[in-house]
C-alpha positions in Angstrom: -3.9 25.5 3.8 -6.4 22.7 2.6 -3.4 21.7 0.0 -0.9 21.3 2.9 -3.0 19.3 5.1 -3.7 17.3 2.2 -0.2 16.7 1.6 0.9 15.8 5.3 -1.8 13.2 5.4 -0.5 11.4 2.1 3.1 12.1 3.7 1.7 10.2 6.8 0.1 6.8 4.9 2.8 6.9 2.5 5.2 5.2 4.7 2.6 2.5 5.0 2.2 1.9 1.2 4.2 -0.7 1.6 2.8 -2.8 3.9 -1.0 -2.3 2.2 0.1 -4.4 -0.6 1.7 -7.5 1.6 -0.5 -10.0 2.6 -1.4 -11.4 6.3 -0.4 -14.3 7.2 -3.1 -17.1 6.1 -4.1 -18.4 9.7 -4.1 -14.8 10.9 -1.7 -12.9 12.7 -2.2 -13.6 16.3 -1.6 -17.3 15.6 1.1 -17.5 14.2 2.7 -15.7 16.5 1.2 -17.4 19.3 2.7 -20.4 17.6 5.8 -18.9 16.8 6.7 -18.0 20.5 5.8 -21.8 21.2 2.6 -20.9 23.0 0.0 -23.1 22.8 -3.9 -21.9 23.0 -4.3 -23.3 26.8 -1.1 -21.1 28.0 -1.8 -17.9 25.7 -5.4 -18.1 27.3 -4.4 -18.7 30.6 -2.3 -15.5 30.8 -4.9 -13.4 28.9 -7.4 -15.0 31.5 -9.8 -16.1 29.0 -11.4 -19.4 27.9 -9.0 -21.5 25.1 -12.4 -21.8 23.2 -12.3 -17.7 23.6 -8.6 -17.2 22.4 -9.6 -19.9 19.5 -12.8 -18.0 18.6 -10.7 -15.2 18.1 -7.9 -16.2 16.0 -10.1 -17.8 13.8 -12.3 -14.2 13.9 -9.0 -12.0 13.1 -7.6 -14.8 10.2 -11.1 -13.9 8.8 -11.1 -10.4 8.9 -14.1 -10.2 11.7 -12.3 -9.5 14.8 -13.0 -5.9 16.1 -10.1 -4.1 16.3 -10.6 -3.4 20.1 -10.5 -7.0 20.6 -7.9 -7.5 18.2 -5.5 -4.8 20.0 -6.1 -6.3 23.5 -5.2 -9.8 22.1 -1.5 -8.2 20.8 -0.7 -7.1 23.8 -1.2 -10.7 25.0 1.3 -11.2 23.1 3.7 -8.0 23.8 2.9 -6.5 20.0 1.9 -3.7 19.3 -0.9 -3.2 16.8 -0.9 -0.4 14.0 -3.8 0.3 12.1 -3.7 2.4 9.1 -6.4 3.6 5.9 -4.1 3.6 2.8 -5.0 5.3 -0.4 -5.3 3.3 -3.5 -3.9 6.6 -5.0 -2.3 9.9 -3.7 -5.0 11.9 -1.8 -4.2 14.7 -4.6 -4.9 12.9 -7.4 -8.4 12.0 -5.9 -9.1 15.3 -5.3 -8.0 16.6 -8.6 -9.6 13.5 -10.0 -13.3 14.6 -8.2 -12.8 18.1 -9.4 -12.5 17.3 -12.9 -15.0 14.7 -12.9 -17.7 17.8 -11.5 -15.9 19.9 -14.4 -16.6 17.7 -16.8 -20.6 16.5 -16.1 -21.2 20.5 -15.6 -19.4 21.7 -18.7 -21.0 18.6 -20.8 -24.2 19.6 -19.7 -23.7 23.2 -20.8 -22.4 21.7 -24.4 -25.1 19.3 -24.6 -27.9 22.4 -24.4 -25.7 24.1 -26.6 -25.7 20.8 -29.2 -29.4 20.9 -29.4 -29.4 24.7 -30.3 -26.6 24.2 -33.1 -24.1 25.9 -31.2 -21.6 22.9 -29.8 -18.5 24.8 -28.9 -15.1 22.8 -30.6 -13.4 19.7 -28.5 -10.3 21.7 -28.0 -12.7 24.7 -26.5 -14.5 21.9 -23.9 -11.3 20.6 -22.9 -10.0 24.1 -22.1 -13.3 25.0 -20.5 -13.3 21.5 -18.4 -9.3 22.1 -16.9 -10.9 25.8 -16.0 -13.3 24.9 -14.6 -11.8 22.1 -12.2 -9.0 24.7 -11.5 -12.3 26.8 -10.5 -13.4 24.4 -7.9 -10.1 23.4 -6.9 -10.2 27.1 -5.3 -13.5 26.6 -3.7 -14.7 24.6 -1.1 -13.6 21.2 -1.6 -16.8 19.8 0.2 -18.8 21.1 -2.7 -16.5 18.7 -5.0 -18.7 15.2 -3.3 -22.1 16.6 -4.1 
């Protein structure tokens, strides 16, 4: 069940993958298309019913990535836009949860080999490597929670 869920979420920002990796406009959304509807900062304040120092405050805040995004939503309907927010993974939500699980595999499994080092007994490379994929397949099964300890 955890695995499907999993996957529907990185079916869900998948489609915005895309979009993560463009850019903003320099001056900030909400300016340029105030500017390209041919509004100036006196009209677009005057129908928001706000101060042109207000609108200007906020355009600068939202080009520098400090505008809240409750503000920033009110301000694109101002402008009849709709504003979508999304997180996007740097990398498929699987592979960071098989990538947690083998990290855990590894520290515990290194830590068994190092006490097993200082008695002589250091199992082969080949034998840690099987014991390491085990072992992550082992916690893959278990609560995933336990993987962020």
């Amino acid at each position: 069940m955890r695995q499907l869920r999993l996957e529907q979420v990185q079916d869900l920002v998948e489609v915005y993958s895309d979009l993560a990796k463009r850019q903003p406009p320099q001056r900030g959304w909400l300016k340029t298309i105030r500017e390209s509807l041919g509004l100036t900062e006196r009209q677009q304040a005057a129908r928001l019913g706000i101060a042109s120092s207000t609108l200007h405050k906020s355009e600068l805040a939202e080009a520098e990535g400090r505008i809240t995004l409750g503000q920033l939503r009110k301000l694109a309907e101002g402008l009849d836009c709709e504003l979508v927010y999304a997180l996007v993974p740097k990398k498929p939500l699987t592979q960071v949860i098989d990538d947690q699980a083998r990290s855990v595999a590894l520290r515990e499994v290194s830590e068994v080999a190092h006490n097993m080092d200082l008695e002589d007994q250091r199992p082969a490379p080949d034998h840690l490597r099987k014991q390491v994929e085990r072992r992550a397949a082992e916690l893959l099964r278990g609560r995933w929670s336990d993987l962020w300890r």
